[in-house]
C-alpha angles and dihedrals in degrees: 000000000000123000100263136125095215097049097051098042086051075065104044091044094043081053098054088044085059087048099052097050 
């Protein structure tokens, strides 16, 4: 939840990698 980019695109691409699954 902090402002980071990294931070938010760990989560995006931890997401798409679910997805892809």
């Amino acid at each position: 939840g902090h402002p980071n980019s990294e931070e938010g695109r760990r989560q995006a691409f931890d997401l798409v990698q679910h997805e892809g699954e």
